[in-house]
N, C-alpha and C positions, 0 to 999 in steps of 0.2 A: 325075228327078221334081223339077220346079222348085212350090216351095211361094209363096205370095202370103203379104199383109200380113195379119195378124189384130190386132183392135181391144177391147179389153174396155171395150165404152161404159160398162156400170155403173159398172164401176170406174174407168173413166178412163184405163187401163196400158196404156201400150203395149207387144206381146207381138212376138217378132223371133222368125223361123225359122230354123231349120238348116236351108240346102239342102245340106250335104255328104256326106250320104251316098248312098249308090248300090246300088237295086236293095234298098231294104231291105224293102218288104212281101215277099221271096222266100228273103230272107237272113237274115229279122229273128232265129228262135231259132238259128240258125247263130252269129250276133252278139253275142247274151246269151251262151252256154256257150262262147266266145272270152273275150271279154270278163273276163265273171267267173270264169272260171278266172284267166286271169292276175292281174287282178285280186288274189284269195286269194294267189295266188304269190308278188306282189309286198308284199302284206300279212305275210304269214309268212315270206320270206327279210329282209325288212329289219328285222323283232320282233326274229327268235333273236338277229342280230350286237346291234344295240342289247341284248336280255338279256344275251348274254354278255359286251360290254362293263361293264355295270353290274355285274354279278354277281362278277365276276372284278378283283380289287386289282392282278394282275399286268396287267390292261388301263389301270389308271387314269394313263395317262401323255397328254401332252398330243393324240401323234399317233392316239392311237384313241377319247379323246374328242370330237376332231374328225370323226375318220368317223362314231362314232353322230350328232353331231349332222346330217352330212350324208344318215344315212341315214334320218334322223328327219324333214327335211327330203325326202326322197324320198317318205315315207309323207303328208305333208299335202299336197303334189304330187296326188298321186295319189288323195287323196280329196279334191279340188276338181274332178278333172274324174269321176270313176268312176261316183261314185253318178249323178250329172247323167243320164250319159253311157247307164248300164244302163235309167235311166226312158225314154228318150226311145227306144231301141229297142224296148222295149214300147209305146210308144205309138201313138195313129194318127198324133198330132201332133207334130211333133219342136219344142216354142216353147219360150220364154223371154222373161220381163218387160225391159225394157229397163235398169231399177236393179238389177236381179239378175244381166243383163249385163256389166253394169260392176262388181258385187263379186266375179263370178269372176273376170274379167280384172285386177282389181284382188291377188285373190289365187296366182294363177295366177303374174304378170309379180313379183311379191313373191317367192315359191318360188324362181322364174328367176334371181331377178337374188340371193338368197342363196347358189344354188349357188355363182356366180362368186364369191364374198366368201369362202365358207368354202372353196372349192379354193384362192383367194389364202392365206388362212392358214395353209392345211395344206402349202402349196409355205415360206412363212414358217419355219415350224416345221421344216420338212427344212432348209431350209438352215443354221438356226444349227446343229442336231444335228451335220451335217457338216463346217461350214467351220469353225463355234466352238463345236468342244464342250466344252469349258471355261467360257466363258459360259451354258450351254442351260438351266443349273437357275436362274441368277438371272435370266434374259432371260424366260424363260418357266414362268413362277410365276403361280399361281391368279387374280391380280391381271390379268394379260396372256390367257389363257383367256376369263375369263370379259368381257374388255372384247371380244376378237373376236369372240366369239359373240352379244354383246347387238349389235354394230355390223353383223352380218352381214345378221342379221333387220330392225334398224330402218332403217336405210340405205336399203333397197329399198321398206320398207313406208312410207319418206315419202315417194320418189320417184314411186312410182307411184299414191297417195294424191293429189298434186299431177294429174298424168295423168288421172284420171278424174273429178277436178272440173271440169278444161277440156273430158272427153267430156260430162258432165252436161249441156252450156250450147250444144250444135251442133245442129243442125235437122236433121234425119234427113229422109232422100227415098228411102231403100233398105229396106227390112224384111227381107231375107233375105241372111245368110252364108253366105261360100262353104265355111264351116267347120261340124266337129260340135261345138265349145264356142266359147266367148267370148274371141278372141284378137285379131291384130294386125289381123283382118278387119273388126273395126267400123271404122277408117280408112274403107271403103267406102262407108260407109250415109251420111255425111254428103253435104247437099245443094252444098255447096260447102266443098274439102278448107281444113283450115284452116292456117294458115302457122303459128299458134303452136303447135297439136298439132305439127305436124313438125315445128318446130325444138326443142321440147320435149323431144319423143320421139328426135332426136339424142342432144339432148344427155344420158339418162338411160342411153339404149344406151350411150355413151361412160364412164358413168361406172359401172355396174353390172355391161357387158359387156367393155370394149373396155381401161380401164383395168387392172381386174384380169388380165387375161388377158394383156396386155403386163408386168403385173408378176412372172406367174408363168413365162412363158420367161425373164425376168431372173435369176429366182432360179434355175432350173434350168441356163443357161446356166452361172452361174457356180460351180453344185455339178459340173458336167462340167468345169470349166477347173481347178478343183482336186483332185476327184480324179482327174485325169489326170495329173499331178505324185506323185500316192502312190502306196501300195503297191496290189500285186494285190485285194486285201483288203475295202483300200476304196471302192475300185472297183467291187466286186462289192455290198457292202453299198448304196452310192447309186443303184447299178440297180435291184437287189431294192426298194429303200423307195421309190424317185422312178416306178418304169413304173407299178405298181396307178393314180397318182395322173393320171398324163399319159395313161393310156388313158379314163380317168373323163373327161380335159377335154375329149381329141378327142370323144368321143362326144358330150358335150352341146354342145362348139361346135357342131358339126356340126346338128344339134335346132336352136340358135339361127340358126343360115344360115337353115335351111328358113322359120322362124317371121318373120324377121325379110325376107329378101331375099325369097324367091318369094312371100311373102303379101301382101308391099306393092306391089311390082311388077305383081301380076297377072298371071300368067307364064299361058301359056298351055297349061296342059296338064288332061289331061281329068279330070274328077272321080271314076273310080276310082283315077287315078297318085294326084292328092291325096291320096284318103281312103289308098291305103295308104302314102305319107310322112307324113301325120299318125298313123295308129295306130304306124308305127317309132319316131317321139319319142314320143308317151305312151307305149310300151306296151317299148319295150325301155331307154329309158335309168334307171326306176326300179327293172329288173328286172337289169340289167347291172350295176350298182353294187354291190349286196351280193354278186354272184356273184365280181365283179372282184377286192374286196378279201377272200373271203372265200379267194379261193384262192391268192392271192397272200402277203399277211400269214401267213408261218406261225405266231405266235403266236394270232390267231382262227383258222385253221385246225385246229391241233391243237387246242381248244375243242371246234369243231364234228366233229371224229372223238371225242371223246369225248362230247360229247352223243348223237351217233347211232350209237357203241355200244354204250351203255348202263349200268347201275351197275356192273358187276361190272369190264368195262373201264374204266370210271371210278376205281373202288376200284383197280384194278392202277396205275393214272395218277398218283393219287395216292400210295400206296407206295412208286413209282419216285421220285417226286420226295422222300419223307422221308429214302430212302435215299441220294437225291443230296445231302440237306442234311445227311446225316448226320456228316459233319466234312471237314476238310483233304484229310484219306488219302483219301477216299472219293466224290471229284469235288465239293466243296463249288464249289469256281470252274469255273466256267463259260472257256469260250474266251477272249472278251473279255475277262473278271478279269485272266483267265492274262496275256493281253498287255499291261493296264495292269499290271500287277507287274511284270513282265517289264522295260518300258519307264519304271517307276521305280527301279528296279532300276539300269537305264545311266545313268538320270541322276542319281544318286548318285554309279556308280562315276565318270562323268566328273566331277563335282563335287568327287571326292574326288582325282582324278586333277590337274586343274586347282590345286586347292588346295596337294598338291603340289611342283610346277610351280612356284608362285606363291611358297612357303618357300625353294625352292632359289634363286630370282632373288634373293631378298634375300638369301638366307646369301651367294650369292657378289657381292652389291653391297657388303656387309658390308666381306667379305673384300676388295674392290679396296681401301674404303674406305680399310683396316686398313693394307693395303700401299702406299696413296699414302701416307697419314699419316707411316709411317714412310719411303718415299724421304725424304718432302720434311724429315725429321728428321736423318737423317743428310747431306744436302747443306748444310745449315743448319750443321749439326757442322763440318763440310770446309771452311765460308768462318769460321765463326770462327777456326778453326785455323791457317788461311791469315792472315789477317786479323792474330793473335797474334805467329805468325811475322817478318812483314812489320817 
C-alpha cells in the first residue's frame, strides 16, 4: 500500500508518510499486541538491571555503572520510536510533520551513535582492570566516569544536531519513506541528493561508529594478547567479563549495517524483508542487552535470583553473606583476596630472599676485601725485610 503526499494548508506543515509497512489494515491489532508487549518487556527488563544497579553499593563500580547507563540508553531508544510507532498502527494514517521528522531522527541517530561511545568505554574500563590492575582505581575515578558518560551523550547530540540543520534547508520532492520511523530514509525525499549531507554524514558515521568500534577490538585485541601469557585463571576471568560486551557490539553493529548500508543503497528487497529487518533492530537489540548482561554478569545475576525469589530467599542471602563476613576463619576472603595474599606473600618472601642474597655478597666482598688487605701487607712485610737484609 503506497501512501501519497499530505499537505496541512492551514498550517502550512508539511506531513511525510510511512510507506513501510505491509498489509497493515489486516495486521494492524496483530501489530499493536507485538509491539506493545515487547515494548513493556523491554521497559521492565532494562528498569530491574538499572534498579539493581543503583540499589546495590556492591554494583557501584565503574563496569556496571556503565551498563546502567547503556541500558538507560536502550530505554530512551526505545521510547523515540515506540510510542510513534503504536499510534500510527492504530491509525488510518501512518504521517509525520516534517520537523518532527528530523527530531526523531535527530534523537534516534543520538541514542545510536552513544551506544558506540559507551561500548568504547566499557571495552576502556576492561582493559585497564585486566592489563593494569594496579592502576584501575586511580585511572578510573569518578572524575574519568563521569567525563565518559557526559562525552558519550554530547558527542553524538552535536553531531547529529549539525546533520539535521543541513536536512532542515533541502527541497523535498519525495513525501513518502520507505520506512516506519524517521531514519537514514529521508536521504530519499530530497529533490536532488546533497554532496554535503553525504559527506557529512560520512564523516559522523566515521566518527561515532567507525572510530569507536576500531578502538574497542584494540582494546580487546590486546586484553587476548596478554592474557594469553597468564595463568588459566585469567584467562577465564577476561572471557567471562569481555563476551556479555562483544556479543552487545556485534549485535548492534549488525542493526547499524542494515540502517546504514541497505537504507542508503536502496537495495532491492521487498517491503515485508524490510519491515521484518527493521522490527529485528528495534525490537531485539534493546531487548537482548539486559538479557545479555543479565545472564552473563554473575554478580547482577545473582541480584536478580534474588529478586525473583523473593524476601524470605532474600533474607537467607543475606545471612549467608553475614556469615561469610563474619571473620577470617569463616571465609571472610573471598578467592581473589586469597590470591592477592597469597601473591604478597612471595613477594615478600622473595624480597626477603633477595635481601639475603644481597648481605652475603657484601659479607663475602668484605671478606675478599679483608684478605687482599692483608696479602698485600704481608708482601709489603717481605720487601722491607728483603730490602733491610740487602
Amino acid at each position: 500500500m503506497f501512501l501519497f503526499l499530505s499537505m496541512d494548508v492551514e498550517l502550512n506543515v508539511t506531513l511525510v508518510t510511512f510507506g513501510g509497512f505491509a498489509e497493515l489494515h489486516k495486521y494492524r491489532y496483530l501489530y499493536f499486541v507485538v509491539i506493545s508487549t515487547l515494548y513493556i518487556l523491554i521497559l521492565c527488563f532494562n528498569s530491574t538491571i538499572v534498579y539493581l544497579i543503583w540499589t546495590h553499593k556492591n554494583l557501584h563500580e565503574p563496569m556496571y555503572i556503565f551498563i546502567a547507563a547503556l541500558l538507560i540508553n536502550c530505554v530512551l531508544y526505545s521510547m523515540i520510536i515506540y510510542p510513534k510507532l503504536l499510534s500510527d498502527v492504530l491509525s488510518e494514517k501512518q504521517t509525520i510533520s516534517y520537523p518532527l521528522c528530523l527530531f526523531q531522527g535527530f534523537l534516534y541517530y543520538t541514542s545510536a551513535g552513544s551506544e558506540f561511545l559507551l561500548l568504547a568505554a566499557m571495552a576502556y574500563d576492561r582493559y585497564v582492570s585486566i592489563c593494569k590492575p594496579l592502576q584501575y582505581p586511580v585511572i578510573m575515578n569518578r572524575i574519568t566516569i563521569y567525563v565518559c558518560l557526559i562525552l558519550a551523550w554530547l558527542i553524538p547530540a552535536f553531531e547529529t544536531s549539525v546533520l539535521g540543520v543541513l536536512y532542515s534547508n533541502v527541497k523535498l520532492c519525495s513525501f513518502t519513506l520507505t520506512g516506519i520511523f524517521c531514519n537514514n530514509s529521508l536521504y530519499k525525499l530530497q529533490c536532488v541528493p546533497s554532496v554535503a549531507i553525504s559527506i557529512y554524514g560520512m564523516v559522523m558515521l566515521i566518527n561515532i561508529a567507525l572510530l569507536p568500534m576500531l578502538f574497542i577490538l584494540f582494546t580487546y585485541i590486546r586484553i587476548i594478547r596478554i592474557s594469553y601469557h597468564c595463568c588459566r585463571e585469567v584467562r577465564k576471568k577476561a572471557v567471562k567479563t569481555c563476551l556479555p560486551h562483544l556479543l552487545v557490539l556485534i549485535n548492534f553493529s549488525c542493526f547499524i549495517f542494515f540502517d546504514v548500508i541497505i537504507v542508503r543503497l536502496d537495495s532491492d528487497l521487498s517491503k515485508t524483508l524490510r519491515l521484518t529487518l527493521t522490527f529485528q533492530s528495534i525490537l531485539f537489540h534493546p531487548l537482548l542487552n539486559p538479557i545479555i548482561y543479565g545472564l552473563k554478569m554473575n554478580a547482577i545475576f545473582k541480584h536478580i535470583k534474588i529478586l525473583l525469589s523473593g524476601p524470605d530467599e532474600a533474607g537467607k542471602g543475606e545471612a549467608g553473606k553475614g556469615e561469610a563476613e563474619a571473620g577470617p576463619g569463616e571465609g571472610e576472603l573471598n578467592l581473589d583476596q586469597a590470591k592477592a595474599r597469597l601473591k604478597l606473600d612471595q613477594a615478600k618472601a622473595r624480597l626477603k630472599l633477595d635481601q639475603a642474597k644481597a648481605r652475603l655478597k657484601l659479607d663475602q666482598a668484605k671478606a675478599r676485601l679483608k684478605l687482599d688487605q692483608e696479602r698485600r701487607g704481608l708482601m709489603m712485610t717481605q720487601r722491607l725485610d728483603q730490602a733491610w737484609m740487602t
